[in-house]
N, C-alpha and C positions, 0 to 999 in steps of 0.2 A: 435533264434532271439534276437537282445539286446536289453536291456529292456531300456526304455523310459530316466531312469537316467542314463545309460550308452550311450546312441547316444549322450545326450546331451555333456555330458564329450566329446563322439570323437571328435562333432562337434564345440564346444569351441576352442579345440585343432587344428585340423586341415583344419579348413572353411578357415583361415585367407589366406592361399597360394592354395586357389583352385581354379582352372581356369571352371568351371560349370557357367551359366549364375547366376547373381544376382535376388534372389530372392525379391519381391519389399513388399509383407507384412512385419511389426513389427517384428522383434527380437532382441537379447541380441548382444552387439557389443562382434564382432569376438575377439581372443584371440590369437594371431599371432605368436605364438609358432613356431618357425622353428629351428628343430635337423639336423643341419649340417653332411654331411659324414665325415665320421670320416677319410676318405684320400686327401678329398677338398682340395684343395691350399689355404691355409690362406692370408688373407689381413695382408704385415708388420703392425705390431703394432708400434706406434709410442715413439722413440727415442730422447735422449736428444742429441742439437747442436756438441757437442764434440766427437760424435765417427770418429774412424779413416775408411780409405779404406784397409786395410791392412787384409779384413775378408777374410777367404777360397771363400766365393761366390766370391769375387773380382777379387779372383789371379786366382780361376776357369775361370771368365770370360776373365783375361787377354790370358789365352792362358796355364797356368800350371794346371796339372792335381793333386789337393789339396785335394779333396774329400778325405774321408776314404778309402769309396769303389774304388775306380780306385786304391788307395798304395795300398788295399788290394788285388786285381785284378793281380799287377802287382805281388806282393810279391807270390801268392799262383798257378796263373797259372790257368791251368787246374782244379785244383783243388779246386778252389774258388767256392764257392757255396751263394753268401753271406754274409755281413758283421755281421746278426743277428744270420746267420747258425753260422760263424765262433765262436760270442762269447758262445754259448750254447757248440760249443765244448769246449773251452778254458774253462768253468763253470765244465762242466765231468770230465776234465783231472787236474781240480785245479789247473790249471795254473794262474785264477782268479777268484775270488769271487764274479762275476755280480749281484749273487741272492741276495747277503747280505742286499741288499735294497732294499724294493718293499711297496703296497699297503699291508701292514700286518697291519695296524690300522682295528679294528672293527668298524662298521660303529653306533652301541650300543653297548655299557657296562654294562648301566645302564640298574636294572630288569634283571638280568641273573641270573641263579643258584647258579653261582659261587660267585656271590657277596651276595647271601643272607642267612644270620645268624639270620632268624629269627625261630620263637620256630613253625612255622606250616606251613613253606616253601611255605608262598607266595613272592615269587621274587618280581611279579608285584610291591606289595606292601610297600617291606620292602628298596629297592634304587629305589626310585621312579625320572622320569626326573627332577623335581626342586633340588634334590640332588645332582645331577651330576655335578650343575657347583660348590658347594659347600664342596666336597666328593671327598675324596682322593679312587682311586680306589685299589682293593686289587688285582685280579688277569687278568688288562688289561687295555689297554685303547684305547678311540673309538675319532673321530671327522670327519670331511668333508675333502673328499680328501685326506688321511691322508698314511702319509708313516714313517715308523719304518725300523732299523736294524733286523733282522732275530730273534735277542734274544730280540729284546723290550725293550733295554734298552735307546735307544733317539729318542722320537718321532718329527712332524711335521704334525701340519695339518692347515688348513684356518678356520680362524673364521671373521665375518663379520657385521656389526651393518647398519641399515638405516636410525640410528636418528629417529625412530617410536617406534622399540621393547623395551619391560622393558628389555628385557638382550642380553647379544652377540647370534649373532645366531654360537655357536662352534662346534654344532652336530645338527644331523637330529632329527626332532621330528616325535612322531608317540602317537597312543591313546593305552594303554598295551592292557592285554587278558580282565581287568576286565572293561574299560570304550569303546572298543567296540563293536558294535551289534553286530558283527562276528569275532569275538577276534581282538586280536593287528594288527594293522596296521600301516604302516611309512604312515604320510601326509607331503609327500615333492617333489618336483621335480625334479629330480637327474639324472646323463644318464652318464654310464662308456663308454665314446666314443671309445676307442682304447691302447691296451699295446703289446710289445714283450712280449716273455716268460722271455727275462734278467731284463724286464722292461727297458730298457734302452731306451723307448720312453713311456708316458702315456700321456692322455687325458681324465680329466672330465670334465661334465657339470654340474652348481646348478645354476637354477633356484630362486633368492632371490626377495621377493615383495618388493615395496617401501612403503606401506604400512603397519602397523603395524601387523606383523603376530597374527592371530585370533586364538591363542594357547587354551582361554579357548573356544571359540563359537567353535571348534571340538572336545574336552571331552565331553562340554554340548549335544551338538546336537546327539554324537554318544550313549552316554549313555540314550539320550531319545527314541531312536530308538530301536523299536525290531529287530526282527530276520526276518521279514518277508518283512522289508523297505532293500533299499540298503543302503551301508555307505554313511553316509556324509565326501566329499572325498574335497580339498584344493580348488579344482575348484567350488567345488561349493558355497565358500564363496566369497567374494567378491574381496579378495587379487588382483587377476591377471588383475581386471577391468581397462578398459583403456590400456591395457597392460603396466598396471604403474610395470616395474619389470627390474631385472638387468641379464642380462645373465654374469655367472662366468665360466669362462674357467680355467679351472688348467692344465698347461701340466711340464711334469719331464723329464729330458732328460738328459743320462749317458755320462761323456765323451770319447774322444775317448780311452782312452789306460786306465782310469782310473775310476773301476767301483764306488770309495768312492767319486766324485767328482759330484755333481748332480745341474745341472742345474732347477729353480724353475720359470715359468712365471705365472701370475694370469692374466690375460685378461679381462676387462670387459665392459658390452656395455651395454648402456642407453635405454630399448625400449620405455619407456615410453615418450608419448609429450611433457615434459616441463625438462628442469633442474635439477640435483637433487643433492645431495650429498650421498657420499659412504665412510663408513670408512672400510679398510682393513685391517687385523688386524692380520697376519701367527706368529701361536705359535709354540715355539719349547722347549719341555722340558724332562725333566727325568720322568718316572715312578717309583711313591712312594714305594719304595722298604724297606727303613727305619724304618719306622711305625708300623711292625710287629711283627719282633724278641728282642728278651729282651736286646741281644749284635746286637749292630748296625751293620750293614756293613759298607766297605769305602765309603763316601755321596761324591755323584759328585758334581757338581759344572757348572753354567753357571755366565759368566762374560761380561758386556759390554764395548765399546771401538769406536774411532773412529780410522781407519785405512784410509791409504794413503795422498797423497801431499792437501795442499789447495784447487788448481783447482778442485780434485778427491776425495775427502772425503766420506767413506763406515760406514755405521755405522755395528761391526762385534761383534755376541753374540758365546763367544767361551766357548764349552762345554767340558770337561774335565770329564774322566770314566773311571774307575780302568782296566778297562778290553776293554775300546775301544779306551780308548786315545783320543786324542785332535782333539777334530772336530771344524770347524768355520761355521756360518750362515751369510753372508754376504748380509744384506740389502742394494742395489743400490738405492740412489734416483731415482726419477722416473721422466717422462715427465710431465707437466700439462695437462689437460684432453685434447681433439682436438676435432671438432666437426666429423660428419659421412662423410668424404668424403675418396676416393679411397685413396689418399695422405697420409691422418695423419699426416701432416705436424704439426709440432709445431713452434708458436712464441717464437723465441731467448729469447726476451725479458722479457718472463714470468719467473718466478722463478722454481724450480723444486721442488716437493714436496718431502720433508728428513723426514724419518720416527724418532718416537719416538720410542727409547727403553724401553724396560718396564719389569719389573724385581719383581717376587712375588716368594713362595715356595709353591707346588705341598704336601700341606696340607690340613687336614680337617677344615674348619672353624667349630668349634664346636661351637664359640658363637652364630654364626646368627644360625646354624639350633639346637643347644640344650641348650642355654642359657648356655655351660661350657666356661674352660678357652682355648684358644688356646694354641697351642706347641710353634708360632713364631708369629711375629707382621703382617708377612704377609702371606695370606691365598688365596688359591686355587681360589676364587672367586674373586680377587682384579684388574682385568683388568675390570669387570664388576662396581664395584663401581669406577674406576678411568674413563671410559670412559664415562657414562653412570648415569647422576646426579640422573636420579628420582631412581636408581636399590641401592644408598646409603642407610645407615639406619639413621631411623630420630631420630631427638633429641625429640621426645614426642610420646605418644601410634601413633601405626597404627593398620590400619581397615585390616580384617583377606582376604585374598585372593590368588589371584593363582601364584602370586610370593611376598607372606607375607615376612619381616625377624622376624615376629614371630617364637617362637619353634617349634619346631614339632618333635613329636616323631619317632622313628626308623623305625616303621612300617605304621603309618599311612600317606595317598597321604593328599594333601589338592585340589586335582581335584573333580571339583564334586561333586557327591552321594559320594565320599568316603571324604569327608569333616566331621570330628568329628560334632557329635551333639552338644556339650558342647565345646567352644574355649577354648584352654589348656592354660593356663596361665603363664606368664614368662617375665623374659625382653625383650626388644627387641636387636640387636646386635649393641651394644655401637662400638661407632668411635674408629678406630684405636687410639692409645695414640701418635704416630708420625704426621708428617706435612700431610701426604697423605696416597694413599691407597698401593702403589707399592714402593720397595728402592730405596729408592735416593742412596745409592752405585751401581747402577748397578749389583746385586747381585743375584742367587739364584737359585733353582733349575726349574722355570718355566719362560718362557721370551716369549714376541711377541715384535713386531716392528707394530709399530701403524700408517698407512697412511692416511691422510686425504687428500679424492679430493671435491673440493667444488664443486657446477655449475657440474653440468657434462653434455653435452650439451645431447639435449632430440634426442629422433630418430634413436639411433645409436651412440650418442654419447661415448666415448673409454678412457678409463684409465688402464693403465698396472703398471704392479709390479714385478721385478724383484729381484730376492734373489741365493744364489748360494751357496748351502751344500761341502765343504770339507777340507781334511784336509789341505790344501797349503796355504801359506801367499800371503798378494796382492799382492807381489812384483812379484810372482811366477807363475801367472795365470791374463794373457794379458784381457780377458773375462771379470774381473771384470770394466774395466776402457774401454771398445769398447762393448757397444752394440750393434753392426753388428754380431761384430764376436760372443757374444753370442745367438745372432739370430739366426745364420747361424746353428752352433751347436746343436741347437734345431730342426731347419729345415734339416739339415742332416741326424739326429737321425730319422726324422720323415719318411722322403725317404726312409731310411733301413727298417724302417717299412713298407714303400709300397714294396720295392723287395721281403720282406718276406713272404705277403701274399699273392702277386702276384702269387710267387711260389709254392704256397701252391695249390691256385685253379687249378684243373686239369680238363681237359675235357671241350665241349662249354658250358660254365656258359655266364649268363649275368651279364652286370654291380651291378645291383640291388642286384643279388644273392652276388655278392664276395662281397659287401658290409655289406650285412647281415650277412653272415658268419664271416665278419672281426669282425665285431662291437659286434656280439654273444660270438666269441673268446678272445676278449678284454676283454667284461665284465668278460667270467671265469676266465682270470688271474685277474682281480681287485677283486674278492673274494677269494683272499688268506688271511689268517686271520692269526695272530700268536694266540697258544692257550694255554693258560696255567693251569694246575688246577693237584695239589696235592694233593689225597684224606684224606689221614692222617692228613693234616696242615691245610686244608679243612672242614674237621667234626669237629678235635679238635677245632680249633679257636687256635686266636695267642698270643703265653705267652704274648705280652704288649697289648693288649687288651683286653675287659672284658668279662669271659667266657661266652660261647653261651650257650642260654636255653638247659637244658640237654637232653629233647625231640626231640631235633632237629638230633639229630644221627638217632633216627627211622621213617624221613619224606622220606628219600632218597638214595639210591647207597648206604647202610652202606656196602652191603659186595664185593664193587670194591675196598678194602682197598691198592688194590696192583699198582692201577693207578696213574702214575706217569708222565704230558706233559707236555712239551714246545717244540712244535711245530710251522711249516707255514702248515694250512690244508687247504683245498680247503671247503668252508662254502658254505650250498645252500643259504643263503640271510644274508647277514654279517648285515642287521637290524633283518629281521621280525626273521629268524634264525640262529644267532651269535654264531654256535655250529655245531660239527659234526653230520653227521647223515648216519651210516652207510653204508644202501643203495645206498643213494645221493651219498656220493664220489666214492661209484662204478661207477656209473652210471656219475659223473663228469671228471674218469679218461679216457671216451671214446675218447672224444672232446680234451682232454689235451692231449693225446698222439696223437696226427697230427700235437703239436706245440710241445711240450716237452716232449717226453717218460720217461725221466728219471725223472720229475717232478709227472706225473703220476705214476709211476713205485714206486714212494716213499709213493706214499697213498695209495696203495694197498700194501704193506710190511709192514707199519710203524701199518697200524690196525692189524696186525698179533702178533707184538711183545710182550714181555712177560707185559711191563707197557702198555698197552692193552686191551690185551687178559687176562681173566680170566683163572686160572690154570687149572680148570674146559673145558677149547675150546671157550668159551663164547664169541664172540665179540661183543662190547659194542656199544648198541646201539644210545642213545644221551643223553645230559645231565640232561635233565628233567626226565629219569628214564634209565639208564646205563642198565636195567636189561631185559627191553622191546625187544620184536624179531625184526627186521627188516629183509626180505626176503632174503633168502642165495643166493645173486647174486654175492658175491664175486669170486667165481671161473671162475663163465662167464666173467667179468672183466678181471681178470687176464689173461686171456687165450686169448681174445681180443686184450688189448695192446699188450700182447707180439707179436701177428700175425701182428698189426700194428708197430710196428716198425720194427719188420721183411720184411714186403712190402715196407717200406720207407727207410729204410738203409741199410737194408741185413742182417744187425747181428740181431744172435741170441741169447738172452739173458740167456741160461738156467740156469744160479744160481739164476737169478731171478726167473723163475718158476718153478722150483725144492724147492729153500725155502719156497716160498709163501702155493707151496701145498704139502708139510710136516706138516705146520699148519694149513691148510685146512682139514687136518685128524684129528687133533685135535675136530675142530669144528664141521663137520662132526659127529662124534661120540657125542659129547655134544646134536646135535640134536637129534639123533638114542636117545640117551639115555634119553634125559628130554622130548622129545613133541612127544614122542610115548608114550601114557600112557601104553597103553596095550601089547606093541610089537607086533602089527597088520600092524607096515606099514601104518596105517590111523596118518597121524598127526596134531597137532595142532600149536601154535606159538601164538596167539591170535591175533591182528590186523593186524600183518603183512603188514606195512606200508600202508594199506588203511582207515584209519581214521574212516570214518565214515558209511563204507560200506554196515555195515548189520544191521538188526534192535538192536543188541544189543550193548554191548560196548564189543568185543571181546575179550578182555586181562583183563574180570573179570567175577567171576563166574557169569554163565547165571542165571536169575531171575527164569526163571524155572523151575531150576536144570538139574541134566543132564550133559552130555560131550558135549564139542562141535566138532564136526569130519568135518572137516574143509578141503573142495576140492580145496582149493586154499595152504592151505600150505600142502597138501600131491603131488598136482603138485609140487612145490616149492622143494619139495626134491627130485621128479623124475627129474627136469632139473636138481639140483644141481649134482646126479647120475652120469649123460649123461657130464656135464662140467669136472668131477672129471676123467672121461674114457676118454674124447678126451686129458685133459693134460696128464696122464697118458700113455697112445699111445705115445704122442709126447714124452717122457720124454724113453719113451722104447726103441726111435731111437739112443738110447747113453748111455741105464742102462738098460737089457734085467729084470732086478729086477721089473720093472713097469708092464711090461707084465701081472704077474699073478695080481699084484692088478687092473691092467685094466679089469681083469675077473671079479675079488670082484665087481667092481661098474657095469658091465651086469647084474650080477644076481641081485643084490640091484635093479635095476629100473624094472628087472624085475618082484621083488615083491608087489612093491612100486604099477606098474600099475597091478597088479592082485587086492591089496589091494583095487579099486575104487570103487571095487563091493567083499566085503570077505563075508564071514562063519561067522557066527557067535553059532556054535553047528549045528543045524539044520536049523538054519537060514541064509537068503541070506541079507545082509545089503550093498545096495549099494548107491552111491555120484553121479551117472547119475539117471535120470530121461526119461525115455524111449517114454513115452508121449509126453512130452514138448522137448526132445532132446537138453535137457542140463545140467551141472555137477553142482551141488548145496548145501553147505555147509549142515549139516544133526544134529537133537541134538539125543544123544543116552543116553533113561531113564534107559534101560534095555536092555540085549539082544533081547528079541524079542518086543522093544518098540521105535522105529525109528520114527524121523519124518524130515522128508525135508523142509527145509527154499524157499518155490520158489522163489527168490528174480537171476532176471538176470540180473549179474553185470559180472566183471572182473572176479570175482570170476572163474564165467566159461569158460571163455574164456582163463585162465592162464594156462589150463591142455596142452593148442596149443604151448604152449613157449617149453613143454619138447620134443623135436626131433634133432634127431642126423641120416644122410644119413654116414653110413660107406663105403667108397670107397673100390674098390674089390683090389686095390693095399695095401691099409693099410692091409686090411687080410691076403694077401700074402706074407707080410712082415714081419708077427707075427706069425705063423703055432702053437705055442702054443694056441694064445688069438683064433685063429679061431677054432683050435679042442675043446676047453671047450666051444666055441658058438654054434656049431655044436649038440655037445655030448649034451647042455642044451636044444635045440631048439626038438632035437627025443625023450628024455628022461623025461621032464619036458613039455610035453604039454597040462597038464591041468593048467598052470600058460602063457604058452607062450604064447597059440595061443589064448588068452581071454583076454578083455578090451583093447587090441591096436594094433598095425600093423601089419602086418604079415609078418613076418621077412623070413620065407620060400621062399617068393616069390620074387625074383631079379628084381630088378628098371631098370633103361637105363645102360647097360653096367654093370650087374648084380650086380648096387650098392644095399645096404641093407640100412632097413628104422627100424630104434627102435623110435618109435612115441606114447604118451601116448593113444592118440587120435586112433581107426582103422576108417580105411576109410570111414564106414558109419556112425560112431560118429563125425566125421570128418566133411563130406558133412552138416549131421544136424546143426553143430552151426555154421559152416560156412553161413547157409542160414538166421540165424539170426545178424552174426556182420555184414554181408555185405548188411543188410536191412535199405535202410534209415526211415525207420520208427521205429528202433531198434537201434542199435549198432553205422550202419556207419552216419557219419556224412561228412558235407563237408571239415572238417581240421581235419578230425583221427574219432578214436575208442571214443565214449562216454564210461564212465566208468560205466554207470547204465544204461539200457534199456529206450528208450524212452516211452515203453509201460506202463514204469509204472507212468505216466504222469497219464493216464487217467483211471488204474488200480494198484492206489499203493498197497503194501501189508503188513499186519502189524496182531496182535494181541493183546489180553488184557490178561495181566498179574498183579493174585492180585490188581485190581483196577486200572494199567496203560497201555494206550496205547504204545504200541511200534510198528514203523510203517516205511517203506520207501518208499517214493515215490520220482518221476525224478524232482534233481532239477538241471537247467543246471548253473548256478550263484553261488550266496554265500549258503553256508549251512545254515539250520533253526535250526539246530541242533548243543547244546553248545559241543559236544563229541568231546573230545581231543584239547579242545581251540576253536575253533567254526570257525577257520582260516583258514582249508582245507575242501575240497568237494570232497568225490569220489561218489555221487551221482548224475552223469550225463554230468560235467566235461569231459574235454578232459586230461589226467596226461600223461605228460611226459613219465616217466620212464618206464610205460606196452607198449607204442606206440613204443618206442624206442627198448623195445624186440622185438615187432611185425615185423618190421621194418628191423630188424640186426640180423634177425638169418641165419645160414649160412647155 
């Protein structure tokens, strides 16, 4: 049931468009929130007097077939599939480069591992959010809506002011791990409504208040909050009241023949009742790449310009890059605001709003945050003091707070409880020595275009903003000087996005569902992240700047020294987790291979690789400790896509699943060999991506003492077993060499389920529990000193994930792989026919069953996931028993409780960041096995 301060949240959010009779007691005014479908027909946005008729909609409607899709139709025939299908081929065969540009900006930078060089690797702490706008970053860069080239080397994102905020709003704010109650949290309003896999259509949505965001009142509130209150979450301050807020639309749209040519709209609508004004403010710069090495590299360059005739005048910020060559950003003026009606009509008469250029360099301000000297007169921060009077620095002391331009040192926040006791003392950051805060040359490596709309009328009131990414001159591209036809192009692009999903839904789905899907789908391509991180140049620290505390090599990953990325990786939350994370992109690549296999196909390769993978088979599991296990779902992945895109295309990829699982032997063995302590086949792994599941912290020695013999990562290696045999089979249909190692992984799993219950001398030591009928992580003092954890979670229920039905044709197809199952099955039946299926006995059409689980162990947990007073719930598997709601289980160790009980919400517990719950929670990723086994 949701708890009291989460209905309220839904009910803020969702009351405003509900058709239920009016309730007539007192309450909070509704909050009128409405997330448009992301395949709606948009209302034209309103256009300035001078476009021509001469747009593709036009000469469509005159009776010529203009479209993309109809030339494309005509050109391919029967073989047209699509104008999105077509480009993803043309992407495969490098005929062109579609993917070059996509949502690769991190949505956070700031507080990642990669960025922090302090002596005792608190991230949180050491690039704290007030840094960001003043802090050159070293390995990436994050904002709103944000789109980069594949290498990162020229970014774009939306930054936006309300005339309230002390600073631009340029990126998402959220509260870190240390300020709150349940570790870091983004507090923003955000919705990736829709993208192709070329990206060659996207759509966000942000949420901006017109009041001044409450930046300190959610530090303060979340750090007064324990663990046992909910977060104090954006709704529940006051921001949204009146629905004083701007809805921001960003959509990006490729052209037709040309993937470097990117169409850019900002859309925004007034919901609040009165007037307001909105400054729009799209940056576009280089990532400080400079700053590091001792010999410079060639320094790009952005330059400003007015382009085209009198009538047409474009203000164009053109980027120039050793290695990407000359790109243009072409700001169009815009219409003046219109009020909310269908039309959008604009008055002739009004003037058009011409944005300002504005020109700084993608530097550190060291004066404002450490009282040194700067590199250049203008600094990373200077849009902020040129737009934004009070975010200047004064000419006399100021009073210490949460965007001081007092010093601050490297490491300390000035949020909150992490506010120095003693104010450190220094200057404050002396006025630039020029006229202003930005070049008057139109110069330098960071640039925006500055829009001011005044009045914006209240209600719906609409202000748009047009810009268009590429390399071609005005004279060259009709689009910049007819906003129809750039309309149209956007709305084109967006159509190809409806055929493609359309396409996609197969079978009777409802509207609702293909909407969901679509909108699900979008978001995973908007979490594609470029990722870079050089472990050498990483720990070392960079010859021009000043060496890192020498302690700081043994905080973290010293010995992935061989890791080498720059990558686009699929991130599970580009804020709260701006980092790969093993599993997750397993478990990412399901979904992505129904829109792009090959995009998929490359996250599941690219974590195999030797910059990677440790020499050792190790694969790495996230940045906060490279070293940590994540559950070996990789092979199930892999085996997956391939089968899916084999159903969707026909082809069969085998050099992709022959290389993937060559290095899957790698790995494989790394595990045999490290998290078997004993060579028992019982293995360990320590959390294995469940957080916070058992009373202890699993990936550190238990308090006490003892091994921990762990039934969830010894299933963990029986399915991994069963995935390694079924590719293995399939890889034998064209290399008889797999055959015998598809033996090797039978007999493996069938040690592995012998293992559930081993020997231990005279001793039986087993991970089921025959009373309770269920499998249960176990600590082992001594051979004959066992003791069982009863805690029913996932745990036990993950034994159900290892089963593989062998078809009676794959047998007959291998006469080798079946006589060694045969020969193991009469000869070895004190392993076979004990702890799981009975493989003797033939299924429908005498298929065979290798299942960790046998039948009666089987029936037993089945009767408790499928018990809604346990396990099932109305939306999946709880991942802790509900019984231990009212029977948690815990002990006392050395004077501390350790304890678990059912929590279906946030976690109480700081273990592992205090930002995931597998204690009762519905998780993704086990439901998704549950779900998808074949």
């Amino acid at each position: 049931m949701a708890s009291d301060a989460l209905r309220k949240v839904q009910n803020k959010l969702f009351r405003g468009g509900t058709t239920e009779p009016e309730v007539t007691h007192d309450r909070e005014p509704a909050l009128t929130i409405d997330i448009p479908k992301s395949s709606s027909t948009p209302a034209p946005p309103p256009k300035l007097a001078r476009s021509s008729d001469s747009s593709p909609r036009y000469l469509a409607e005159a009776g010529e077939p203009q479209t993309h899709r109809q030339q494309l139709a005509q050109k391919l025939g029967g073989e047209y599939q699509g104008a999105e299908k077509y480009r993803l081929l043309q992407d495969d065969k490098r005929e062109k480069h579609w993917k070059r540009w996509g949502p690769y900006l991190s949505d956070r930078q700031w507080a990642t591992v990669r960025e922090d060089y302090s002596a005792n690797g608190d991230a949180w702490s050491h690039f704290p959010h007030e840094h960001a706008r003043s802090r050159a970053y070293r390995w990436g860069e994050d904002g709103i809506a944000g789109i980069s080239d594949n290498h990162q080397r020229l970014c774009f994102a939306l930054s936006l002011w309300n005339g309230e905020d002390p600073i631009l709003k340029e990126r998402l704010f959220g509260v870190t791990g240390h300020q709150g109650n349940h570790g870091e949290d983004v507090k923003e309003l955000y919705y990736y409504l829709d993208s192709t896999p070329t990206h060659s259509y996207m759509k966000f949505l942000y949420k901006y208040p017109q009041r001044r965001y409450p930046y300190e009142e959610l530090v303060e509130e979340n750090q007064r909050r324990d663990r046992e209150v909910a977060e104090y979450e954006i709704l529940d301050t006051d921001a949204f009241d009146d629905d004083r807020y701007w809805d921001v639309y960003v959509e990006y749209a490729k052209d037709v023949d040309e993937p470097d040519n990117i169409y850019v709209r900002i859309t925004t609508y007034n919901r609040g009742p009165d007037p307001a004004t909105l400054h729009i403010v799209p940056q576009f710069w280089f990532p400080n790449t400079w700053s590091w090495p001792i010999e410079k590299p060639p320094m790009p360059s952005l330059t400003g310009s007015i382009r085209g005739a009198d009538d047409n005048r474009i203000g164009c910020i053109t980027a120039r890059h050793s290695t990407l060559g000359k790109t243009h950003l072409y700001c169009l003026p815009s219409p003046p605001p219109v009020g909310p009606s269908n039309s959008f009509e604009v008055d002739a008469n009004l003037p058009a709003v011409e944005p300002k250029l504005l020109f700084t360099e993608n530097n550190t301000n060291f004066s404002r945050l450490y009282g040194g000297t700067n590199e250049t007169p203008y600094v990373k921060d200077a849009f902020h003091d040129h737009i934004i009077p009070a975010h200047r620095p004064p000419t006399s002391d100021c009073q210490e707070g949460m965007f001081s331009p007092r010093i601050r040192s490297r490491t300390a926040s000035s949020f909150g409880k992490e506010r120095p006791d003693v104010p450190e003392l220094g200057p404050c950051t002396p006025f630039p020595p020029t006229a202003g805060f930005v070049n008057p040359e139109m110069k330098g490596t960071k640039s925006a275009a500055h829009y001011i709309f005044e009045d914006v009328p209240g209600r719906g009131g609409c202000a748009v903003v047009r810009l268009k990414i590429t390399p071609l001159r005005v004279g060259k591209d009709q689009s910049l000087v007819d906003e129809a036809m750039f309309d149209d192009a956007i709305e084109e692009r967006r159509q190809e996005a409806d055929e493609f999903y359309a396409a996609l839904a197969m079978g009777p789905i409802s509207e609702d569902l293909k909407q969901i899907m679509r909108q699900a789908l979008g978001g995973m391509l908007w979490t594609k992240q470029y990722y870079r991180f050089i472990q050498k140049e990483w720990i070392e620290g960079d010859p021009s700047q000043p060496k890192p505390p020498p302690e700081r090599k043994w905080i973290r990953n010293k010995e992935w020294r061989h890791m080498h990325i720059e990558d686009i990786l699929s991130m599970p939350d580009k804020w709260e987790y701006p980092f790969f994370a093993a599993w997750d992109t397993a478990f990412h690549c399901i979904p992505l291979a129904l829109v792009d296999p090959k995009f998929a196909k490359s996250q599941l390769d690219v974590l195999t690789r030797e910059w990677y993978m440790k020499p050792d088979g190790q694969i790495p599991a996230y940045e906060w400790n490279f070293s940590d296990v994540n559950p070996p779902v990789h092979a199930w992945a892999t085996f997956r896509v391939f089968k899916i895109e084999r159903k969707l295309t026909g082809k069969e990829d085998l050099a992709f699943l022959e290389r993937v699982f060559q290095k899957l032997l790698l790995n494989f063995t790394w595990w045999v060999n490290r998290k078997d302590q004993d060579g028992k086949n019982v293995f360990e792994g320590g959390f294995l991506g469940l957080d916070n599941i058992g009373a202890f912290n699993r990936s550190e020695p238990l308090p006490t003492g003892g091994c921990l013999r762990q039934a969830d990562g010894t299933a963990w290696m029986a399915f991994y077993c069963l995935n390694m045999l079924s590719m293995a089979l399939e890889l034998a249909k064209h290399n008889s060499v797999y055959e015998d190692i598809a033996s090797k992984f039978f007999e493996h799993f069938i040690f592995i389920a012998d293992a559930m219950t081993y020997r231990e001398g005279d001793d039986e030591i087993s991970l089921w529990n025959d009373r309770d009928g269920m499998y249960y992580d176990a600590i082992e003092f001594s051979p004959s000193n066992v003791m069982q954890l009863p805690i029913r979670s996932l745990v036990g229920l993950i034994p159900l994930y290892a089963t593989l039905v062998l078809e009676p044709q794959v047998l007959n197809r291998f006469p080798g792989f079946k006589k060694r199952v045969e020969w193991f099955l009469d000869n070895r039946p004190d392993v076979s026919a004990r702890n799981m299926a009975n493989m003797k006995v033939g299924g429908k059409e005498q298929r065979r069953l290798l299942a960790l689980a046998s039948k009666e162990r089987l029936e037993r947990i089945l009767e408790k996931m499928l018990d809604e007073d346990e396990f099932l719930s109305e939306y999946g598997i709880r991942s802790l028993s509900k019984k231990h709601k009212d029977h948690p289980w815990g002990m006392d160790v050395n004077g501390q409780r350790y304890e678990v009980g059912y929590w279906p919400g946030d976690s109480k517990s700081g273990m592992f960041g205090g930002n995931s719950n597998w204690r009762g929670p519905i998780c993704e990723e086990p439901l998704a096995l549950t779900l998808t086994r074949d």
